[in-house]
C-alpha positions in Angstrom: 12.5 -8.8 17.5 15.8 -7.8 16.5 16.6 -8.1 12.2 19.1 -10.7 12.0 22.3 -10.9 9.7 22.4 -12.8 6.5 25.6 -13.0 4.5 24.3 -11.5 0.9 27.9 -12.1 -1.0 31.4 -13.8 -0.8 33.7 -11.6 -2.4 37.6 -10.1 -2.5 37.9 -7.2 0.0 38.2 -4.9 -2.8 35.0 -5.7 -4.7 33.2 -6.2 -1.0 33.9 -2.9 -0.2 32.5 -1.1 -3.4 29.7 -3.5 -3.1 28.9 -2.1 0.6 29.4 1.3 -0.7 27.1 0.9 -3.4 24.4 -0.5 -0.5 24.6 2.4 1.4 24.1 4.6 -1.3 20.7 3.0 -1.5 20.0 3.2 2.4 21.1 -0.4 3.1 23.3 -0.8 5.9 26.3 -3.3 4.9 29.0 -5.0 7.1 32.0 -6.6 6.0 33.4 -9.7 8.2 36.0 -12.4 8.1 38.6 -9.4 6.6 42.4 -10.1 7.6 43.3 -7.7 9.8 47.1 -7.5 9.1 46.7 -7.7 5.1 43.1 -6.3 4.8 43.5 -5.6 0.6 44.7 -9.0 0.2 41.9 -10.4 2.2 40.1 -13.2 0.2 36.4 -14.9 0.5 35.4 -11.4 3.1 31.9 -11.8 3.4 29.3 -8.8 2.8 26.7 -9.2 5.2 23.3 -7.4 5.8 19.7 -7.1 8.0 17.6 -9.9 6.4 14.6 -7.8 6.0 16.5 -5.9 3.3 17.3 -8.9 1.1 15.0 -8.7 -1.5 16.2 -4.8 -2.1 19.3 -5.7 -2.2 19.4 -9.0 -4.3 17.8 -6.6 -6.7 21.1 -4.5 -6.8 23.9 -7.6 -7.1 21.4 -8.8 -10.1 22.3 -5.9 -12.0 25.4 -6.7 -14.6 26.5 -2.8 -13.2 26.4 -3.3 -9.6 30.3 -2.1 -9.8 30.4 0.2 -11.9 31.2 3.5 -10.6 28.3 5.5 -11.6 25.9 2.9 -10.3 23.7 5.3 -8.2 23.8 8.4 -10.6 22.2 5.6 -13.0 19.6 4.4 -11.0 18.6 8.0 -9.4 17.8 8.7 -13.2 15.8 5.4 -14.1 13.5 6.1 -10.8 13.0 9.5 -12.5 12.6 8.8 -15.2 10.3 5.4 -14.7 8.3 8.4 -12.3 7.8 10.1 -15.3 6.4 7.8 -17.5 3.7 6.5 -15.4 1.5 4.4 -18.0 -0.3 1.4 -17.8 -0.6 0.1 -21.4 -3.7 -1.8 -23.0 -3.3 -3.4 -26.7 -6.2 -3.7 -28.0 -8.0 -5.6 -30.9 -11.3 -4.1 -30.9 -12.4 -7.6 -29.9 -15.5 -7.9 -27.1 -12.9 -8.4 -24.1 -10.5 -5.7 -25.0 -13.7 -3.8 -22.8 -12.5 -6.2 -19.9 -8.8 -5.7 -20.4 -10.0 -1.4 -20.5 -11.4 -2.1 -17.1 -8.6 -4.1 -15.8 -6.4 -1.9 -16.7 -8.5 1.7 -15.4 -8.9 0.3 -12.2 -5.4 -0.1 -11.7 -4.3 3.0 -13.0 -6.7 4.9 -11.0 -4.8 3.1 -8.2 -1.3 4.3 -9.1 -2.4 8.0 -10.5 -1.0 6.4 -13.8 -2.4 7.5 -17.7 -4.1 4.8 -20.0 -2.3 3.9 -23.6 -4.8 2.0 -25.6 -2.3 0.9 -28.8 -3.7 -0.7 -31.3 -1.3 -2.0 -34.5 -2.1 -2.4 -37.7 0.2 -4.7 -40.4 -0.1 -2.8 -44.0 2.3 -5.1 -46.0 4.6 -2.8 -48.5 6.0 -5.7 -50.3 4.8 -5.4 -54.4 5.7 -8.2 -56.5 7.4 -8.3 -59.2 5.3 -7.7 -62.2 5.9 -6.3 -65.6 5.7 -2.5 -66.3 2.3 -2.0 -67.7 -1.5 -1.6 -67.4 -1.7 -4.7 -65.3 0.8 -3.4 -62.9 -0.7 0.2 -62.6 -4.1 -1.2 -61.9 -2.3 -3.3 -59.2 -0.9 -0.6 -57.6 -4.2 1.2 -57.1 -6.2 -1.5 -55.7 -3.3 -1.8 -53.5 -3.5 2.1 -52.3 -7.3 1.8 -52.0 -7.0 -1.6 -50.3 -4.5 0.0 -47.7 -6.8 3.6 -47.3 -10.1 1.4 -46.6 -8.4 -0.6 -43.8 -7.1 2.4 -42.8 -10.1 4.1 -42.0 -11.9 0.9 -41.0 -9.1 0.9 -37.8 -9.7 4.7 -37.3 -13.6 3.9 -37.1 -13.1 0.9 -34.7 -10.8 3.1 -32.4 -13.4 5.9 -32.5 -16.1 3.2 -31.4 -13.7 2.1 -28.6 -13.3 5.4 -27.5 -17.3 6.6 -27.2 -17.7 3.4 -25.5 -15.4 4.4 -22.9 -16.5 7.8 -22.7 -19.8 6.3 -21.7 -18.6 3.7 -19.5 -16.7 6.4 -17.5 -19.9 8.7 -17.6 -22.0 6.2 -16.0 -19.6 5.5 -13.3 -18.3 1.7 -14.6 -15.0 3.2 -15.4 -12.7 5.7 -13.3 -12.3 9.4 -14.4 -8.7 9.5 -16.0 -6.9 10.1 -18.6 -6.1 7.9 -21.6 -4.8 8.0 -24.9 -5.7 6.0 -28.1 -2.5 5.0 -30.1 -2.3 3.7 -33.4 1.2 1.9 -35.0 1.6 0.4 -38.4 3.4 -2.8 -38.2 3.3 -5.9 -36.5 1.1 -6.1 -33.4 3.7 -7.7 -30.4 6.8 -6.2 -31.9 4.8 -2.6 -31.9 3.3 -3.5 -28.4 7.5 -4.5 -27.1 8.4 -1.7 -28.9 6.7 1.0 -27.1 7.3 -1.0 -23.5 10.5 -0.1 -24.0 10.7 3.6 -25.4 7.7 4.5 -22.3 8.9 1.9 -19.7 4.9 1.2 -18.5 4.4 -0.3 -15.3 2.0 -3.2 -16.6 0.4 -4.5 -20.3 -3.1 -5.9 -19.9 -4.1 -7.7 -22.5 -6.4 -10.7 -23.6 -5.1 -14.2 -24.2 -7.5 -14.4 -27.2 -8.2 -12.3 -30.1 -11.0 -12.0 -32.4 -9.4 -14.1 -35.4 -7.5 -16.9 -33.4 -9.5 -20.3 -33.1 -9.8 -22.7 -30.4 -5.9 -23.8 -31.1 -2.9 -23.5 -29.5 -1.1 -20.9 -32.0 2.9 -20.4 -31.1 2.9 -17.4 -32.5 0.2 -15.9 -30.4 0.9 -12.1 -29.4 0.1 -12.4 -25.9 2.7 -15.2 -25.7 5.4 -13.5 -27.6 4.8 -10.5 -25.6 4.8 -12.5 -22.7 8.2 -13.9 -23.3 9.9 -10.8 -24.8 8.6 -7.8 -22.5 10.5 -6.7 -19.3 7.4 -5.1 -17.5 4.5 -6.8 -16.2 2.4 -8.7 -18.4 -1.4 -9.3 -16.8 -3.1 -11.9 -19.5 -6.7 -12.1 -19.2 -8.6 -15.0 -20.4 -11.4 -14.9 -22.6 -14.0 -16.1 -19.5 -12.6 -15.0 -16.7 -15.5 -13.6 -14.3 -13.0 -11.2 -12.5 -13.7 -7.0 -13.5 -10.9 -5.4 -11.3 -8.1 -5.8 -9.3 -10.2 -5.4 -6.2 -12.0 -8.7 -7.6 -8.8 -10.6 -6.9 -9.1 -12.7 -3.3 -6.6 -14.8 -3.9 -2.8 -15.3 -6.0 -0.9 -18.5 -6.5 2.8 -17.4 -6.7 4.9 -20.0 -8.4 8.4 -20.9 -7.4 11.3 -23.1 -8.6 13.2 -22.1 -5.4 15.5 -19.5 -7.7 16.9 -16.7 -5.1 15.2 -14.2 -8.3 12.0 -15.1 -6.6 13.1 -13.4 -3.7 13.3 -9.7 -6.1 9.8 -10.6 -8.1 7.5 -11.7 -5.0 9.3 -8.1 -3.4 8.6 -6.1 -6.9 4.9 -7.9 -6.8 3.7 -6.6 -2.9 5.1 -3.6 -3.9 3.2 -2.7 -7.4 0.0 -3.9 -6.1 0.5 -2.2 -2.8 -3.2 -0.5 -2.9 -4.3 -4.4 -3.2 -5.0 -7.1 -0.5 -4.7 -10.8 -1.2 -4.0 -13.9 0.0 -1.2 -15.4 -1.6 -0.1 -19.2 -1.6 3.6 -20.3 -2.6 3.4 -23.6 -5.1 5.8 -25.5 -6.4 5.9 -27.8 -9.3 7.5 -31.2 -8.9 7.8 -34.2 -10.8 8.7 -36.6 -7.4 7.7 -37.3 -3.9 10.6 -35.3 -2.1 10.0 -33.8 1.2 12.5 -31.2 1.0 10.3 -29.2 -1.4 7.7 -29.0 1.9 10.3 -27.7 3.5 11.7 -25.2 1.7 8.3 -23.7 0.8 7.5 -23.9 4.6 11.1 -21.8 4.9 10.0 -19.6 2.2 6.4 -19.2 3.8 8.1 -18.2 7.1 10.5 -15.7 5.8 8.1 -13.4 3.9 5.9 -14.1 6.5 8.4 -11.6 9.2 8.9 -9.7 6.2 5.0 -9.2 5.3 3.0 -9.3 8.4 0.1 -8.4 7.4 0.0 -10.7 4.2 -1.6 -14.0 4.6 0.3 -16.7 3.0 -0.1 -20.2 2.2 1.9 -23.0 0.3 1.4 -26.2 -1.4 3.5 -28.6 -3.8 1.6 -29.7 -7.3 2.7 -33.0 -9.3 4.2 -32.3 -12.3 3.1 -35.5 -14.5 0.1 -33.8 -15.8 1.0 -29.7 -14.8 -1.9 -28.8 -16.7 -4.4 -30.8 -15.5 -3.5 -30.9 -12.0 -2.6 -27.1 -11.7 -6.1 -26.3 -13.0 -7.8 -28.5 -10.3 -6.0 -26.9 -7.5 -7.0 -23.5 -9.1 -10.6 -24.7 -8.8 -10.3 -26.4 -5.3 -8.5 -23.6 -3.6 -10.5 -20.5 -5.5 -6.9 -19.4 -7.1 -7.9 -15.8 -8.9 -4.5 -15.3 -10.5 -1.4 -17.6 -11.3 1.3 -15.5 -10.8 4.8 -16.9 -12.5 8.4 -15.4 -12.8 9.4 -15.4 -16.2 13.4 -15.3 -16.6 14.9 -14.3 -19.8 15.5 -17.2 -21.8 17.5 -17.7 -25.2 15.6 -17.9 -28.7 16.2 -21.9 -28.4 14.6 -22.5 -25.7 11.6 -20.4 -26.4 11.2 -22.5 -29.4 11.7 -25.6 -27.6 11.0 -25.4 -24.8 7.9 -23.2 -24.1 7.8 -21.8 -20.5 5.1 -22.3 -18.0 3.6 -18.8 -18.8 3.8 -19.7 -22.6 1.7 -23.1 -21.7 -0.7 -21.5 -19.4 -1.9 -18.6 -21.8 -3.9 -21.2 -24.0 -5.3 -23.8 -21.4 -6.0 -21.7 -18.1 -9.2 -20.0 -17.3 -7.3 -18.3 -14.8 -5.7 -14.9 -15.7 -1.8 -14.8 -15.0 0.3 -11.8 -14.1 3.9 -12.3 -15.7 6.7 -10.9 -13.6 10.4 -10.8 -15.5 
């Protein structure tokens, strides 16, 4: 069947035509229509139209604040390299008993991808010293301080060694793939350490646990999962504390939730693609807070155009009441056997974060079922 056209962008004829140079340049072929003939520069609302099956790769492009600037491909020829180059799936860890299941999680999947293992744990050693008159006092203050800092110091250095040997074993007797991994440890505090080295190393995923070892059956705001969650630009896989699932190859089935933004389009593309060496089914929900049957019908649309795009996926969709999201999103996890709750997670200002948690923020502390965060 013959790829149809779909019109990607409504520009000028000037900004049209670096925009179908800059497609090419990435092996996408671009057409130009509705251009006056006569007065081609001063043509207005020409219309830059492409094969639909290269949508996604090409919404991916316009997103870009760049698109027109004129070293556009030199740029992004370097970023493949250098994302090539730093192939990393990174693990925080807490020493807690399911940073084991996160360390599996994240082995599998990196034995998938030919990809190295960080395990980064941070520390917080406050520097702040009070005030206090010079004196005997302060002296002995300062070296109950210094020994108070070496002791945890080595206490972190003998839990990472523990890790480690456990590993080692685990690997030995076959549980975990043979690669390679590196222990990392950072002074300072945990999620801004963890965003920190995303974006120095550029990782292709975090896996990490949506509960650690000190946080109690509350919802805490300041959780690191969640902050990480909201502030990282890589995938974010948060495992729950009971989840029964070991490895990717566990996973039968993903919910992929949509509010019918065209960004969808780039994360569900960026999803079959990073978890290429994976099959699963997938089904396409949508929130809603009313009885309207144009949602149907847009997830039917949405259904049928990955569908011709993904052949060999099997898809599914279905449209969840919002009046209780928690509730009634965790019984359709149990009814339809949902493994993962996959969610888009646009970048959001510090306002809204704060008052107005996202889905993903919400999720992390009620759902049994891990998520996988796609920015």
């Amino acid at each position: 069947m013959e790829d149809k056209l779909v019109t990607l962008a409504i520009l000028t004829y000037a900004k049209a035509q670096i925009l179908k140079n800059v497609l090419e340049a990435e092996g996408i072929e671009a057409y130009i229509h509705n251009v006056n003939l006569i007065q081609p520069v001063i043509s207005s609302g020409v219309r830059v139209r492409i094969k639909e099956s290269d949508l996604p790769h090409a919404l991916q492009i316009i997103e870009s604040s760049t698109w027109l600037a004129e070293d556009i491909v030199k740029e992004q020829e370097e970023s493949n390299k250098e994302r090539n180059k730093q192939n990393k799936v990174l693990i925080p860890v807490d020493f807690s008993d399911y940073s084991l299941k996160a360390c599996q999680f994240g082995f599998s999947f990196a034995k998938s991808i030919n990809a190295e293992v960080i395990l980064l744990h941070a520390y917080f050693s406050p520097i702040y010293v009070p005030t206090i008159p010079y004196g005997t006092e302060n002296f002995n203050f300062q070296i109950e301080r210094e020994d108070s800092i070496k002791s945890m110091i080595e206490t972190v250095h003998k839990e990472l060694n523990k890790l480690s040997d456990t590993i080692k074993k685990k690997v030995e007797n076959g549980e975990f793939p043979n690669i390679k991994y590196t222990c990392i440890l950072r002074d300072g505090i945990p999620e801004e350490e963890i965003l920190r080295y995303a974006k120095e190393y550029r990782p292709q995923i975090i896996i990490m646990g949506t509960r650690g070892r000190s946080q109690k059956d509350i919802d805490l705001i300041g959780s690191v999962t969640a902050e990480v969650i909201e502030r990282s630009k890589t995938f974010v896989y948060a495992i729950p504390e009971h989840t029964p699932l070991k490895t990717f190859n566990d996973i039968k089935k993903v919910a992929f939730v949509t509010n019918f933004d065209q960004r969808d389009l780039i994360a569900f593309d960026t999803l079959i693609t990073a978890f290429k060496s994976f099959y699963f089914a997938i089904s396409f929900i949508h929130l809603s807070t009313e009885n309207d049957a144009w949602n149907e019908i847009k997830l039917a649309g949405i259904k049928d155009y990955f569908q011709k795009q993904y052949p060999q996926l099997e898809l599914d969709y279905n449209v969840i009441k919002e009046d209780n999201i928690l509730n009634n999103l965790d019984k359709y996890v149990k009814e339809e056997n949902i493994d993962v709750i996959c969610i888009t997670n646009y970048k959001r200002n510090i306002f809204a974060r704060l008052f107005n948690p996202s889905i993903a923020r919400k999720m992390i502390f009620h759902a049994n079922t891990p998520i996988l965060v796609i920015k």
